[in-house]
N, C-alpha and C positions, 0 to 999 in steps of 0.2 A: 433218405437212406444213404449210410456214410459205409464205407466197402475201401479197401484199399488191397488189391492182388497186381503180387508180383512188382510193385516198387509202382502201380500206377494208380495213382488215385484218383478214385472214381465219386463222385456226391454229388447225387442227386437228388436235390431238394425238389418238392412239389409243384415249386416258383417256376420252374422249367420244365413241364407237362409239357410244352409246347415243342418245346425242341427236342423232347424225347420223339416226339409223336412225327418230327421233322426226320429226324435219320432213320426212323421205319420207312421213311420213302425210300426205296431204292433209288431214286435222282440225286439225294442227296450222297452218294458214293463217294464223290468227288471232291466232300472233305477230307475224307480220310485219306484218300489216293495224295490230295495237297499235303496231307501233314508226312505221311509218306517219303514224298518229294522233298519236302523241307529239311524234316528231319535228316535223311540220308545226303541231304548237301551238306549239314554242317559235319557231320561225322567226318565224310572224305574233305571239306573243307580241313583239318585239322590232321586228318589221318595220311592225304597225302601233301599236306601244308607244311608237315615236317620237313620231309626231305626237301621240297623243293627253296623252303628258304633256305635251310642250310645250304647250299649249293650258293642261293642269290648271296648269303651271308655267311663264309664262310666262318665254324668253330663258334658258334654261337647256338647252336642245335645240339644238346648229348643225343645220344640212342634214347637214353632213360627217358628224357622228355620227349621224343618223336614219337614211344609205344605208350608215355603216359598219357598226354594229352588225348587218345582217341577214349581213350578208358574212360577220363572225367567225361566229355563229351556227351559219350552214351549215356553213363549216370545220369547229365543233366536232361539230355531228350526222353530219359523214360519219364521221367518227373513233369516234363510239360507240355508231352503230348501221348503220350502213355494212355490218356482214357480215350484218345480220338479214334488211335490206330491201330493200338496194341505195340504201337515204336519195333516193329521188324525189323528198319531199315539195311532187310540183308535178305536177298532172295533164300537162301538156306535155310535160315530160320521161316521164312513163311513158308515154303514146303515142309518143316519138319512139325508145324504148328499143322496144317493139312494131313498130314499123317497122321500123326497124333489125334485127329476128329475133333480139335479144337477150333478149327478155322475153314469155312469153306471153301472146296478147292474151286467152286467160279471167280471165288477174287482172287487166287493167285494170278494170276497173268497181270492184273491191272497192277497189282502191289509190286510185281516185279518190273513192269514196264516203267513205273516214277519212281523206282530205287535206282534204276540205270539212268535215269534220264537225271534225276538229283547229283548222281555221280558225276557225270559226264558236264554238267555245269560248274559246279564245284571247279572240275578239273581247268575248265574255261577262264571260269574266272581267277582261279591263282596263276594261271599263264598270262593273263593279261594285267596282274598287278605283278608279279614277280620278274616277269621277262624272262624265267627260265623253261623250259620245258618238262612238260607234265611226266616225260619220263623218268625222270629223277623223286618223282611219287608215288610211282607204281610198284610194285613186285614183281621180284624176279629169281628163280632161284641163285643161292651164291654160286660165286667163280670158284672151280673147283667142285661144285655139287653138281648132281644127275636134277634132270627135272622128277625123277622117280622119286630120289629122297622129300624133296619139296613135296612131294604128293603126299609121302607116307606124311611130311610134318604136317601137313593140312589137313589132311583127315584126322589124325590124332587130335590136333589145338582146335577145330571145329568140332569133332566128337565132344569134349569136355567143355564148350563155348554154349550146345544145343542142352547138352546136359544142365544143365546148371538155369539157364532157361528156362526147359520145359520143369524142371525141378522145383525152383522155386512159384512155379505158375501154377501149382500143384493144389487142390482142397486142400492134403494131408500138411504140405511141406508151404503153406501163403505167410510169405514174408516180410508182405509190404515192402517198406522202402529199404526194407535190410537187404531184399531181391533185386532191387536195384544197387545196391553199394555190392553186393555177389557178382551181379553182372561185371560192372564196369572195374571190378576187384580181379576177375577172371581174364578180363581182355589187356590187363595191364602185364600181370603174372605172366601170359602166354607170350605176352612179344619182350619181356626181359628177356626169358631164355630161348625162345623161339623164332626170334627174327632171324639171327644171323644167316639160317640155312635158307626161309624160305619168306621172311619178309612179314609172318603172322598176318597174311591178310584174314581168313578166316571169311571173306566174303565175296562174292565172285561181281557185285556190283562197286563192293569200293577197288578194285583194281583194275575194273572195266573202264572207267572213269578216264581216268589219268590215262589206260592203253588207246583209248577210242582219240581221244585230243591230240595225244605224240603220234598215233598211228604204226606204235611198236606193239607187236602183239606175241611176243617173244615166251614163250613155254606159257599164252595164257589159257592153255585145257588144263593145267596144274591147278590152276584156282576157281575152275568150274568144278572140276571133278574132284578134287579134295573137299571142300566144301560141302559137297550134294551130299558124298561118300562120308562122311563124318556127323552127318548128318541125319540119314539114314540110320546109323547104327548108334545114335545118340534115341532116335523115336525108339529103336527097338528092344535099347538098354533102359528107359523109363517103362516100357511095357512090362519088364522082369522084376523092376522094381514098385511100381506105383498100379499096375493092372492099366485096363483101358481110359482113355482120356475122353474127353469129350462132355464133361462134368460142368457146371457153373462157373466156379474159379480157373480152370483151366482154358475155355473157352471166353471167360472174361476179359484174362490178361492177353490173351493171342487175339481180340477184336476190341478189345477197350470197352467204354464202361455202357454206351447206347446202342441199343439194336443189335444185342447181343444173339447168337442161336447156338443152343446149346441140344447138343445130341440125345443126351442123356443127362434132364434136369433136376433128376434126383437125388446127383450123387454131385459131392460136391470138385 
């Protein structure tokens, strides 16, 4: 059976009964928590890898390229680990994927615990090849701006980040790997015009990351709460338009393609 939701492709040939019949074990969790992990290192690898080599290497980094690279990034992680995980790698989205009744809320806490911990290595290890500190890859709101404004930009640029997400994750709206070039099209869009004020993290694990390693934790309830908050009202803006979630393809793309539990398998 060949299935492809939300830019992650899922095929499961006959040939692998076995390893289907593997990830029904709950022991086996700890793949997907790995790819988890993985994945949300390479993201903050890249997302706070920006700034901080600019910094090691001055005028050799634009804006352009620091907010595009995390966009491709993502693109590539739905793509290749997409059916393990569902590629979160951003606590917001797994809480909005648990709202939404696509994803069970017993695995948030695990999904969330090796997105911080992915971050927070990420952050490690470009301080230990760059020699710079991880502060200079984290978020902050700008000089001149209130932490409030950053809040408002965070909730907005995550509102239309979940949106877009839960949207293409949709029965009505599945659009394969076009959902994936959506995402990573969306994350690029929001930090052209959205970094200047608040840094477009959009994720409160990729700025945990780089805050946890320099130990500057400077306006960081901006980027829990913008995030959460954006989030929140991104589940509740797919509720008005798509009805309730918790469908086949919606649940598919928010847990990946094995050992799927869907609330309501009727609907797609």
């Amino acid at each position: 059976m060949s299935d492809v939701v939300h830019g992650r492709l899922m095929h499961v040939p006959t040939t692998i009964a076995q390893s289907i019949e593997d990830f029904h074990d709950s022991s086996q969790e700890w793949r997907r928590l790995f790819s988890e992990l993985l994945g949300t290192f390479f993201l903050v690898l890249v997302a706070a890898g920006g700034g901080m080599m600019g910094q090691a290497f001055p005028n050799t980094i634009s804006r352009t390229a620091a907010v595009t690279a995390p966009a491709l990034m993502v693109f590539a992680i739905i793509l290749f680990m997409g059916k393990i995980s569902g590629a979160h790698l951003n606590p917001a989205v797994s809480v909005a994927f648990a709202l939404r009744g696509d994803f069970p809320w017993s695995r948030v806490p695990g999904y969330i615990l090796v997105q911080l911990g992915g971050a927070s290595l990420a952050a490690w290890f470009l301080e230990g090849v760059t020699h710079v500190s991880s502060r200079y890859g984290s978020n902050y709101p700008a000089s001149g701006f209130s932490s409030w404004d950053a809040l408002l930009m965070e909730t907005v640029l995550t509102f239309g980040l979940v949106s877009v997400i839960l949207g293409t994750a949709s029965g009505a709206q599945n659009l394969g790997i076009i959902g994936a070039f959506g995402v990573g099209a969306y994350i690029a869009l929001a930090g052209l015009w959205g970094s200047p004020i608040s840094g477009a993290s959009m994720n409160p694990a990729r700025t945990f990351g780089p805050d946890l390693v320099s130990g500057h934790w400077d306006a960081y309830w901006v980027y829990i709460v913008g995030p959460l908050a954006g989030a929140v009202v991104a589940v509740g803006a797919a509720f008005l338009l798509r009805g309730r979630g918790g469908g086949r393809a919606g649940s598919a793309a928010a847990q990946g393609g094995l050992m799927t539990e869907a609330r309501f398998p009727e609907q797609d």
